[in-house]
N, CA, C and O atoms as a CHARMM CRD file, in Angstrom:
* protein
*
  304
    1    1 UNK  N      5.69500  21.92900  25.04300 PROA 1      0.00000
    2    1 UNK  CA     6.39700  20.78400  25.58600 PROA 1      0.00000
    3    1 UNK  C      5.66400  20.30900  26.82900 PROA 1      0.00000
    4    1 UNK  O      5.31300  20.99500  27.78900 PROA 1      0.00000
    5    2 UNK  N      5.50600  19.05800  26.63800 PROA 2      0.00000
    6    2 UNK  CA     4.79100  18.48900  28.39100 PROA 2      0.00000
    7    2 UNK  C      5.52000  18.38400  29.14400 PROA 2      0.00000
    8    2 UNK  O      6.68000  18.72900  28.91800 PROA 2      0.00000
    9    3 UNK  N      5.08100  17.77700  30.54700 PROA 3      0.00000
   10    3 UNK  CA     5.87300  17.60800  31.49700 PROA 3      0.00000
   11    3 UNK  C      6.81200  16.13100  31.69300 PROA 3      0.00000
   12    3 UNK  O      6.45000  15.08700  31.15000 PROA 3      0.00000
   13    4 UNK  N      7.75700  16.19800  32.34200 PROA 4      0.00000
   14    4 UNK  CA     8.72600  15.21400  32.08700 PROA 4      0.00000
   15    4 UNK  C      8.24700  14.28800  32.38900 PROA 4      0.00000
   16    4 UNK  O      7.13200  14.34700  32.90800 PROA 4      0.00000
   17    5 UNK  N      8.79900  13.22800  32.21800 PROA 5      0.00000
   18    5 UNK  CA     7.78300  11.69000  32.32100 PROA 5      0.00000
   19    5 UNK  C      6.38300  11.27200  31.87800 PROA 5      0.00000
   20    5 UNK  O      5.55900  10.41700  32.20200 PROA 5      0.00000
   21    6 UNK  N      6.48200  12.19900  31.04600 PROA 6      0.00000
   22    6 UNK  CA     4.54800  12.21800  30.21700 PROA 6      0.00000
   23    6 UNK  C      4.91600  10.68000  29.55300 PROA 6      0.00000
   24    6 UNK  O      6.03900  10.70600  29.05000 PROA 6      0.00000
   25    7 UNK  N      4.30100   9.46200  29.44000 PROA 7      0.00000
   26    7 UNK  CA     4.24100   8.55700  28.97000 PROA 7      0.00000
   27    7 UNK  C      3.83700   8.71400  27.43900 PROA 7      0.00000
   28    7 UNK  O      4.51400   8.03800  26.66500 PROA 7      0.00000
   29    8 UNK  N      3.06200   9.32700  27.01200 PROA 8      0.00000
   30    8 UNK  CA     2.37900   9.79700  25.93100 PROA 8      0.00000
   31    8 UNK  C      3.89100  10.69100  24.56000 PROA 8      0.00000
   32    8 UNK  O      3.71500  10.92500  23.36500 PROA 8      0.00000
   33    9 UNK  N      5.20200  10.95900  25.40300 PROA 9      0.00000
   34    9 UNK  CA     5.63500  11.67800  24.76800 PROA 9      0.00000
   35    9 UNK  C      6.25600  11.10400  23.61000 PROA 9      0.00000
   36    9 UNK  O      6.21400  11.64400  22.50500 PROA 9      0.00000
   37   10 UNK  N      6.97300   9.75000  23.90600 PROA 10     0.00000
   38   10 UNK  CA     8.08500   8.87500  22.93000 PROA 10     0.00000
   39   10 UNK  C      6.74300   8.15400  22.79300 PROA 10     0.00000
   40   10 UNK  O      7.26500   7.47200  23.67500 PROA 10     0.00000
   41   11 UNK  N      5.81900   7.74600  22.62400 PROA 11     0.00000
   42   11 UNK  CA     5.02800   6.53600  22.62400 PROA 11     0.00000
   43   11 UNK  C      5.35500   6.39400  21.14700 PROA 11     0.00000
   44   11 UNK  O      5.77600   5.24800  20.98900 PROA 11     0.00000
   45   12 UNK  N      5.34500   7.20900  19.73600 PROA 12     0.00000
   46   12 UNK  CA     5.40200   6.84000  19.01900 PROA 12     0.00000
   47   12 UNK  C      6.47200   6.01100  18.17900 PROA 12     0.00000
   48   12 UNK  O      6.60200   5.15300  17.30600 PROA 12     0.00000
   49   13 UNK  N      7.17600   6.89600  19.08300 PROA 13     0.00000
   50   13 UNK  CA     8.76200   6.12000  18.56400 PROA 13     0.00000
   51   13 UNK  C      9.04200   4.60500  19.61600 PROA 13     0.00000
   52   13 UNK  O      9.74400   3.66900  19.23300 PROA 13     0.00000
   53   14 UNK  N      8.49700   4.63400  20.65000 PROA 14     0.00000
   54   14 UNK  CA     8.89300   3.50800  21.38200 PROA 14     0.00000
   55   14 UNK  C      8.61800   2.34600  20.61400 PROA 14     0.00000
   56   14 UNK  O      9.33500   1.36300  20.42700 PROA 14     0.00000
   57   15 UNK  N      6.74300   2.76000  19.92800 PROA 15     0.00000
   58   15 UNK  CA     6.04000   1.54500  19.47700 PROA 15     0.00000
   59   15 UNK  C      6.75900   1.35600  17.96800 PROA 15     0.00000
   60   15 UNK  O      6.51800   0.31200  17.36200 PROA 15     0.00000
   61   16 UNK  N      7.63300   2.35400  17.36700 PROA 16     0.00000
   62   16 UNK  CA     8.43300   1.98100  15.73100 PROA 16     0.00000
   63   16 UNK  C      9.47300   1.11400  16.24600 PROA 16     0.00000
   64   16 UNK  O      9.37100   0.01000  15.71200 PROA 16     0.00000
   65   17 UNK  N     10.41700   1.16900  17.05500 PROA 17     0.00000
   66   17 UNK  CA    11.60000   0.81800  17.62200 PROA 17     0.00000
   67   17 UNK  C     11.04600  -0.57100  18.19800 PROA 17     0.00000
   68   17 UNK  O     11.77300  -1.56000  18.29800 PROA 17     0.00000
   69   18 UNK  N      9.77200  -0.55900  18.54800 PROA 18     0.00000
   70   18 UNK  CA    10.10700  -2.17900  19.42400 PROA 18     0.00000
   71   18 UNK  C      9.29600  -2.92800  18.21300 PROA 18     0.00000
   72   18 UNK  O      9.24700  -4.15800  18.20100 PROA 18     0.00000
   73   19 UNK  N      8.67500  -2.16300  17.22000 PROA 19     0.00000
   74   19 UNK  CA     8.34800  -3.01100  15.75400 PROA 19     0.00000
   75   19 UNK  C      9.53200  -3.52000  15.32500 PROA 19     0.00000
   76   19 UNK  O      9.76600  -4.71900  15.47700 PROA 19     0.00000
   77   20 UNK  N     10.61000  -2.51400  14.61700 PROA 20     0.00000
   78   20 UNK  CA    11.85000  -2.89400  14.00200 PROA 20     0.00000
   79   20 UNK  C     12.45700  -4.00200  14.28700 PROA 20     0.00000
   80   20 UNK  O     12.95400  -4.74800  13.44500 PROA 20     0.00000
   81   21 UNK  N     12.45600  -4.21900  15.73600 PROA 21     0.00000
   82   21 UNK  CA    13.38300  -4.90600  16.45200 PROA 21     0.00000
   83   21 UNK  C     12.53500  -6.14200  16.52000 PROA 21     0.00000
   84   21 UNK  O     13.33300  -7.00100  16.89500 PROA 21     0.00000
   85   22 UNK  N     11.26400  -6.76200  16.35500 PROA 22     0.00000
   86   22 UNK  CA    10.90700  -7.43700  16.95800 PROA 22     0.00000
   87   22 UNK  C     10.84400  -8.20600  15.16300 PROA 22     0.00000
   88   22 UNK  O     11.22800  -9.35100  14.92700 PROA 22     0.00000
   89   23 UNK  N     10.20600  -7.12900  13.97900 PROA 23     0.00000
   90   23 UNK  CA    10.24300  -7.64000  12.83100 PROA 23     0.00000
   91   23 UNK  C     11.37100  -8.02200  12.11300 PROA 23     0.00000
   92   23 UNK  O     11.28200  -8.83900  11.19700 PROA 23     0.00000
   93   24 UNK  N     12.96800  -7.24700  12.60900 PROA 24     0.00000
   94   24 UNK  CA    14.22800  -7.56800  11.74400 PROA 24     0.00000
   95   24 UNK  C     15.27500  -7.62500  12.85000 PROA 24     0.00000
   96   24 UNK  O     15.86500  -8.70400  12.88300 PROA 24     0.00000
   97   25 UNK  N     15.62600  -6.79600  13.69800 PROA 25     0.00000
   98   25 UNK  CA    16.75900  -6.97100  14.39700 PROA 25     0.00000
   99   25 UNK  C     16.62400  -8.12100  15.27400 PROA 25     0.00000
  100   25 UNK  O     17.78100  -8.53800  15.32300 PROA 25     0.00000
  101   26 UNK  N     15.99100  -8.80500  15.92000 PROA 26     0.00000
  102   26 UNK  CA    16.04900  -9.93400  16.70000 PROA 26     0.00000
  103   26 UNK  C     16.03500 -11.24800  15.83800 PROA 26     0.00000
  104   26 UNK  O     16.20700 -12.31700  16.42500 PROA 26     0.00000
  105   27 UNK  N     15.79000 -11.22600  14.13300 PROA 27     0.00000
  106   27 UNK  CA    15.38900 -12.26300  13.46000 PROA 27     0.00000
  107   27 UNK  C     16.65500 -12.39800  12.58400 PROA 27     0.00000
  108   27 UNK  O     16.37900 -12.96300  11.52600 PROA 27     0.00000
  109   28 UNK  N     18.49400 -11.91500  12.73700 PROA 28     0.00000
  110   28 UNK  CA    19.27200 -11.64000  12.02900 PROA 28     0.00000
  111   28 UNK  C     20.15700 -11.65800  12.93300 PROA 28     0.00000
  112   28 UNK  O     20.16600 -11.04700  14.00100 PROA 28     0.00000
  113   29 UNK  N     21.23000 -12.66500  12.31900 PROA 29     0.00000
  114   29 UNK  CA    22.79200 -12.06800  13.28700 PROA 29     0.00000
  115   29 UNK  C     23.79500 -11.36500  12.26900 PROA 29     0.00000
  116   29 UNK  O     24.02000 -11.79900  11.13900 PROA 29     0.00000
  117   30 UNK  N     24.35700 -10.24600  12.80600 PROA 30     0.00000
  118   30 UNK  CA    25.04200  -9.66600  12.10700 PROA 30     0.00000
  119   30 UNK  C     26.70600  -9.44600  12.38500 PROA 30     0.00000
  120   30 UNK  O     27.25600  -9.22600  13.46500 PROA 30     0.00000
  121   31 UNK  N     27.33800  -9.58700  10.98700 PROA 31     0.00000
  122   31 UNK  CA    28.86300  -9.77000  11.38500 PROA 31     0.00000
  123   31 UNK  C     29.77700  -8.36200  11.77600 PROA 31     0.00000
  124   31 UNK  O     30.85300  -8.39700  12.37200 PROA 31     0.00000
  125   32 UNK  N     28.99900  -6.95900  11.23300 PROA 32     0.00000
  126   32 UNK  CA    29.51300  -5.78000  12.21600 PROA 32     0.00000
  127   32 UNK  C     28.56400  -4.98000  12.02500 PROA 32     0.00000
  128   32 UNK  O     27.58700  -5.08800  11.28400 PROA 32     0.00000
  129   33 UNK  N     29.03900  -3.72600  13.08900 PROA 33     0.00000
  130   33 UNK  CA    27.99000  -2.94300  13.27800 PROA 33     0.00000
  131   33 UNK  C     27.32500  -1.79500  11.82000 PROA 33     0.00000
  132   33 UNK  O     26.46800  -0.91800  11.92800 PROA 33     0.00000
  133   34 UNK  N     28.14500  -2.25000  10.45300 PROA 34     0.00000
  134   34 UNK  CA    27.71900  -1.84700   9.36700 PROA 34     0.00000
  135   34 UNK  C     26.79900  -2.14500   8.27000 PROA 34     0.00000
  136   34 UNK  O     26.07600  -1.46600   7.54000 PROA 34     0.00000
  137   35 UNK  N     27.11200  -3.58900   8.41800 PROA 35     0.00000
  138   35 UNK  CA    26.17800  -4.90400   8.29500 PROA 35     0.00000
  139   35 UNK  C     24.75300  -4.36800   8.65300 PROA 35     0.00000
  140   35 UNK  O     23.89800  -3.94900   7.87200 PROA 35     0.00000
  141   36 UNK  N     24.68900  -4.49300  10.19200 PROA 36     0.00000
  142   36 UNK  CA    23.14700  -4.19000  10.73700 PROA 36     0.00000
  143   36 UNK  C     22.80000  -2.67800  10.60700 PROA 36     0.00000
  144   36 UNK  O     21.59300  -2.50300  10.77400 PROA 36     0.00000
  145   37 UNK  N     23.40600  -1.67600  10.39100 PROA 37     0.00000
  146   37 UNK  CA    22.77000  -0.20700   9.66600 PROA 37     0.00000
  147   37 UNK  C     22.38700  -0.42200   8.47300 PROA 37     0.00000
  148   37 UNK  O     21.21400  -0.12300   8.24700 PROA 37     0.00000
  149   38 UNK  N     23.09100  -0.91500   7.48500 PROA 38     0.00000
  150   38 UNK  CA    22.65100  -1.24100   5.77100 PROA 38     0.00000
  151   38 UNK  C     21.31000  -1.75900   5.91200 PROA 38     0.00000
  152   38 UNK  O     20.29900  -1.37700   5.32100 PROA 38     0.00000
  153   39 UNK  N     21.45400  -2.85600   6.93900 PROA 39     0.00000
  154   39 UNK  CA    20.21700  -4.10000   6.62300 PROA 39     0.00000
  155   39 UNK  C     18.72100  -3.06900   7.50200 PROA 39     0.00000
  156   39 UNK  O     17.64800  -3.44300   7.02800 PROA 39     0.00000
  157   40 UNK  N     18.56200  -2.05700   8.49100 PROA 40     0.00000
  158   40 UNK  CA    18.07500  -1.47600   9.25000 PROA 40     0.00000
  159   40 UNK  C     17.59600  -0.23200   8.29300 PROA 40     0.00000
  160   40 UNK  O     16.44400   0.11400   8.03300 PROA 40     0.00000
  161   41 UNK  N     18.77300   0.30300   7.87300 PROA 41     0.00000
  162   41 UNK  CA    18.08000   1.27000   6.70000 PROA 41     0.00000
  163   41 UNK  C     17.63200   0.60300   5.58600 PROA 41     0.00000
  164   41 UNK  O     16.73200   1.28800   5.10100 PROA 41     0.00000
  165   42 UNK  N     17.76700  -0.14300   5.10000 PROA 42     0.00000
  166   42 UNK  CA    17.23800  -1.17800   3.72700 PROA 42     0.00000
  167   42 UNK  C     15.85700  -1.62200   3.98400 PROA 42     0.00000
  168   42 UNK  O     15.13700  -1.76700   2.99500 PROA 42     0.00000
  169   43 UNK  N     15.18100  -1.95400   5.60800 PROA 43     0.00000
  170   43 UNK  CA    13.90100  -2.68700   6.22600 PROA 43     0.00000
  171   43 UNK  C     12.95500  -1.35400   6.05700 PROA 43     0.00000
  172   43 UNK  O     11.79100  -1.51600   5.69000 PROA 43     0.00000
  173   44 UNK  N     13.49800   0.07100   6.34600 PROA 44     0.00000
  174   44 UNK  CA    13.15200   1.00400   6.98900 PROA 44     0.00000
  175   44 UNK  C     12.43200   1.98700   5.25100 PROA 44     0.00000
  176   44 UNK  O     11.24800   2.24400   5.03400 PROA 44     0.00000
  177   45 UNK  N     13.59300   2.30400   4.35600 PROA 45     0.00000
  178   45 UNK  CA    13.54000   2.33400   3.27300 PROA 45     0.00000
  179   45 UNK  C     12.56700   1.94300   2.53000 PROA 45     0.00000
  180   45 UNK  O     11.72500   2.64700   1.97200 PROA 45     0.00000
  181   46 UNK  N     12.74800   0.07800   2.51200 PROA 46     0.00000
  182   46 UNK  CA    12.50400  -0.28900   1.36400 PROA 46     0.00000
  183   46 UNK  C     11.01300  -1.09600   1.68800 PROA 46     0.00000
  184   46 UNK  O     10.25300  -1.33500   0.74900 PROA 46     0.00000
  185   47 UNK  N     10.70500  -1.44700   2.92400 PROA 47     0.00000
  186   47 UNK  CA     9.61200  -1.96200   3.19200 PROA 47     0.00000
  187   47 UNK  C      8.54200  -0.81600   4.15800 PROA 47     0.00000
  188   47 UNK  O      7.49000  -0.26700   3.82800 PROA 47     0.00000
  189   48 UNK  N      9.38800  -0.75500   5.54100 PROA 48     0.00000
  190   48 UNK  CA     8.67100  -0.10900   6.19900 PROA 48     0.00000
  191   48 UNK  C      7.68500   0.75100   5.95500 PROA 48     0.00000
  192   48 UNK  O      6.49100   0.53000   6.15700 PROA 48     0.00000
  193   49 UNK  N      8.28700   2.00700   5.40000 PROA 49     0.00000
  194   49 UNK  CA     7.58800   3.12900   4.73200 PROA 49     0.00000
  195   49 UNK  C      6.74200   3.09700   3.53400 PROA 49     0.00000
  196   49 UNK  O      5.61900   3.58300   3.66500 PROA 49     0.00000
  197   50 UNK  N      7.07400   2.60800   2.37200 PROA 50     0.00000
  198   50 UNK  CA     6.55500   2.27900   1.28800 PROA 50     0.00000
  199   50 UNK  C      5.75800   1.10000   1.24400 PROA 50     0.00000
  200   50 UNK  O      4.91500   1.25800   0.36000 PROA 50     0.00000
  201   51 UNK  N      5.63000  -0.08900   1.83400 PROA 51     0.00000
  202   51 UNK  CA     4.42900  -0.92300   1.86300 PROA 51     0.00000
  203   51 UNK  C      4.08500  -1.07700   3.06000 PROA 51     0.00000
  204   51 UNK  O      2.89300  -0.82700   3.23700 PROA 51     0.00000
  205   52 UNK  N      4.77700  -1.46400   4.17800 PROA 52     0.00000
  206   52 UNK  CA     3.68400  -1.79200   5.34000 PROA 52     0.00000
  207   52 UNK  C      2.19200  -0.89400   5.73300 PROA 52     0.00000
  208   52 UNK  O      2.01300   0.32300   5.77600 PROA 52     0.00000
  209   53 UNK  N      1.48600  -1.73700   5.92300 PROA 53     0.00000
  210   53 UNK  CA     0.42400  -1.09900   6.37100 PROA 53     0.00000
  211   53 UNK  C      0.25700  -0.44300   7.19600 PROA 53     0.00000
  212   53 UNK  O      1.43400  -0.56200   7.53500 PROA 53     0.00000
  213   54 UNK  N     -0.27900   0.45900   8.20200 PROA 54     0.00000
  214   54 UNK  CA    -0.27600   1.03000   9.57400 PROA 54     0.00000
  215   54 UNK  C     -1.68400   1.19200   9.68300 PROA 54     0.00000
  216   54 UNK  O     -2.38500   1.43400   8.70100 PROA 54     0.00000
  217   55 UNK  N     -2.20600   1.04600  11.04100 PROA 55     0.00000
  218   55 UNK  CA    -3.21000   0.92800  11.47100 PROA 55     0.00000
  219   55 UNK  C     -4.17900   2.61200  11.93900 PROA 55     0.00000
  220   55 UNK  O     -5.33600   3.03400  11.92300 PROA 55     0.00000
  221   56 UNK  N     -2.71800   3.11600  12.33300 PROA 56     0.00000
  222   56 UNK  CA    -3.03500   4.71100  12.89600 PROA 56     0.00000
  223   56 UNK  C     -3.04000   5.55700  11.48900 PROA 56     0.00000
  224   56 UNK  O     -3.05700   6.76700  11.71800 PROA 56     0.00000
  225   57 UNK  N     -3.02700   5.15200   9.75400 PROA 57     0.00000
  226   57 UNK  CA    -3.13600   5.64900   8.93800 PROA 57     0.00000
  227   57 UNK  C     -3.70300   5.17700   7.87000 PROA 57     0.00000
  228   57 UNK  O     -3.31000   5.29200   6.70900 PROA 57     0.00000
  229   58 UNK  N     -5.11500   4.36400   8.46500 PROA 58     0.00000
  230   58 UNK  CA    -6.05100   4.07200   8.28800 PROA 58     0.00000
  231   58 UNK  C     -6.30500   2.98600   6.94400 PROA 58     0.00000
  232   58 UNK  O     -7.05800   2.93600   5.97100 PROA 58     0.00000
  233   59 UNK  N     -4.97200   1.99700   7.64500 PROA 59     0.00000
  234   59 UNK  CA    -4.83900   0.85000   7.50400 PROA 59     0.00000
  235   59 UNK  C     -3.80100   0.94600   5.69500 PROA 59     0.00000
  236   59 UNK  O     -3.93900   0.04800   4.86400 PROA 59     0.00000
  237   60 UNK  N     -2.68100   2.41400   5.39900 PROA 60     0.00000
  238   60 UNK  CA    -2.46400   2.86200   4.39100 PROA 60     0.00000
  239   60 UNK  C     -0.50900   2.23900   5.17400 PROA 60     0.00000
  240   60 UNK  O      0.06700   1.90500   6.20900 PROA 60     0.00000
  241   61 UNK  N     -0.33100   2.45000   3.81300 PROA 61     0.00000
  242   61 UNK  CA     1.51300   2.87100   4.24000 PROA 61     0.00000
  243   61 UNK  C      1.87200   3.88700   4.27000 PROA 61     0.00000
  244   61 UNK  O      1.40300   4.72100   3.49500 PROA 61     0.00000
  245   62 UNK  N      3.04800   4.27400   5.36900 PROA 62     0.00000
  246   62 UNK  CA     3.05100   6.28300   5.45400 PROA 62     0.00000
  247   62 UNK  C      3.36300   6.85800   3.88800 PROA 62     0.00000
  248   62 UNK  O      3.09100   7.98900   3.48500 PROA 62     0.00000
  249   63 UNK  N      3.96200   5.84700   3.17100 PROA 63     0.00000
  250   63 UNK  CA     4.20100   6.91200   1.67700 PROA 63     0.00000
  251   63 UNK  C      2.76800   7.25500   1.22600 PROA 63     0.00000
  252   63 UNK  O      2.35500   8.41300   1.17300 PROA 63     0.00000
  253   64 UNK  N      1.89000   5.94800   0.84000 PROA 64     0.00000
  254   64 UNK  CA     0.61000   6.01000   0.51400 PROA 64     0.00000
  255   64 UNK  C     -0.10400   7.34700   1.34900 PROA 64     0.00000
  256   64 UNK  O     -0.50500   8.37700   0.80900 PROA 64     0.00000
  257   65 UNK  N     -0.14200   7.04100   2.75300 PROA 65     0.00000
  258   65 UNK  CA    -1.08300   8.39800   3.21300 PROA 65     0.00000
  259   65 UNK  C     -0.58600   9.71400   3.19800 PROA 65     0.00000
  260   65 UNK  O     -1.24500  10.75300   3.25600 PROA 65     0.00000
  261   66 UNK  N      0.79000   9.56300   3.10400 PROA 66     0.00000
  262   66 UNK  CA     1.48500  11.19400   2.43100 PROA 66     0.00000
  263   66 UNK  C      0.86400  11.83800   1.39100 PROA 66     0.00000
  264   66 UNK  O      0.51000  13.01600   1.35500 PROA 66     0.00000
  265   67 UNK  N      0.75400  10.98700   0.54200 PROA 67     0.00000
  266   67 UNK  CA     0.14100  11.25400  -1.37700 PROA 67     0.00000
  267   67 UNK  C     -0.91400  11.43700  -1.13700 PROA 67     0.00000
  268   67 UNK  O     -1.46000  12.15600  -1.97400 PROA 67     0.00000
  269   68 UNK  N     -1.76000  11.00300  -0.05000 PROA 68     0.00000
  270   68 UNK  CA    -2.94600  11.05800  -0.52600 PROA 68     0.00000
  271   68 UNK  C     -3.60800  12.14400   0.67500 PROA 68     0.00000
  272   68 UNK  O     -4.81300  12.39100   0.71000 PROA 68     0.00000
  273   69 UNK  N     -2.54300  12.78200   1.70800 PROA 69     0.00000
  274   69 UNK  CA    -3.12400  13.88100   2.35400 PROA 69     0.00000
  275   69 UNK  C     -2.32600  15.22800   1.67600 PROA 69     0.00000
  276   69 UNK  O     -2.75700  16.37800   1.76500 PROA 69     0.00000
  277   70 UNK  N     -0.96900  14.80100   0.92300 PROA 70     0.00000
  278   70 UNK  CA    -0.78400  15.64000  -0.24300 PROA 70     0.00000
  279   70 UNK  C     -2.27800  16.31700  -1.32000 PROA 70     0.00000
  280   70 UNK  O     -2.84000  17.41100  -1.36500 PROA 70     0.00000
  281   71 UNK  N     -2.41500  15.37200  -1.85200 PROA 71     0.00000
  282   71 UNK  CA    -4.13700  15.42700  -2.51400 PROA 71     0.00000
  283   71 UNK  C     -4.48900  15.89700  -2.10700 PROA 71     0.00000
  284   71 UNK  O     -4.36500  17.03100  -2.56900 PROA 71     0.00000
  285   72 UNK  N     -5.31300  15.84100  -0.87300 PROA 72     0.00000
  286   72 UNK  CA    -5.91400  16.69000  -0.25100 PROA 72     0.00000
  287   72 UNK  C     -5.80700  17.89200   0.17100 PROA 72     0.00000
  288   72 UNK  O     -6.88200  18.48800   0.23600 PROA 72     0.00000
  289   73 UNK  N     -4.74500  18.55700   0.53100 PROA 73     0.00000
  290   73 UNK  CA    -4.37000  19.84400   0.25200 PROA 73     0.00000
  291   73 UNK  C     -4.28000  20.68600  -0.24000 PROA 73     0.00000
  292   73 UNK  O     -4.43600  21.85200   0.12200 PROA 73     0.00000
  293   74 UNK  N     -3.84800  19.99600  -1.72000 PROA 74     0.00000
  294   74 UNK  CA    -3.81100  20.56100  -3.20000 PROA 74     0.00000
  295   74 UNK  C     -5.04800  20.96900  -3.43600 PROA 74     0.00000
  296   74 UNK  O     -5.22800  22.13300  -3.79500 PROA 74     0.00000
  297   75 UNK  N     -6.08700  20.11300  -3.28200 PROA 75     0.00000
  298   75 UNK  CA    -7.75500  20.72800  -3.85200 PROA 75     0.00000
  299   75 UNK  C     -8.39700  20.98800  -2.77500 PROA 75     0.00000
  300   75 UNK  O     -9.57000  20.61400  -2.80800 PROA 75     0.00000
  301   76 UNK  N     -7.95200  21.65800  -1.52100 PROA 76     0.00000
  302   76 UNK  CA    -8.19000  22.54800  -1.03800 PROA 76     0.00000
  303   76 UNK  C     -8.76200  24.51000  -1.41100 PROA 76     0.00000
  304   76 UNK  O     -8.95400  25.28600  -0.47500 PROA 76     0.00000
């Protein structure tokens, strides 16, 4: 564990959270707070993970680079 206030510690989650928000939650008004979990897990689910691209996984989607560092393991 680092030391407190390490900038480096949430960075990854800061930079998913201010994606989400900047790609779906700021672009949607929602009529309750069940509404915007469905629609948040549905972005997260159904796009995020399985097609978006990411840059830090060498330009793959995290399902894509799962499978394919899966692979790599296997024929290890």
């Amino acid at each position: 564990m680092s030391q407190r206030g390490n900038r480096y510690d949430n960075a990854v989650a800061e930079s998913f959270f201010n994606l989400l928000k900047r790609e779906r939650v700021r672009r949607r008004t929602y009529n309750t707070h069940e509404d915007q979990r469905r629609d948040v897990f549905g972005h997260i689910e159904m796009f995020y993970n399985p097609k978006r691209k990411h840059v830090g996984n060498e330009m793959l989607s995290p399902v894509e680079f799962e499978r394919q560092q899966k692979i790599k393991a296997e024929g290890v």
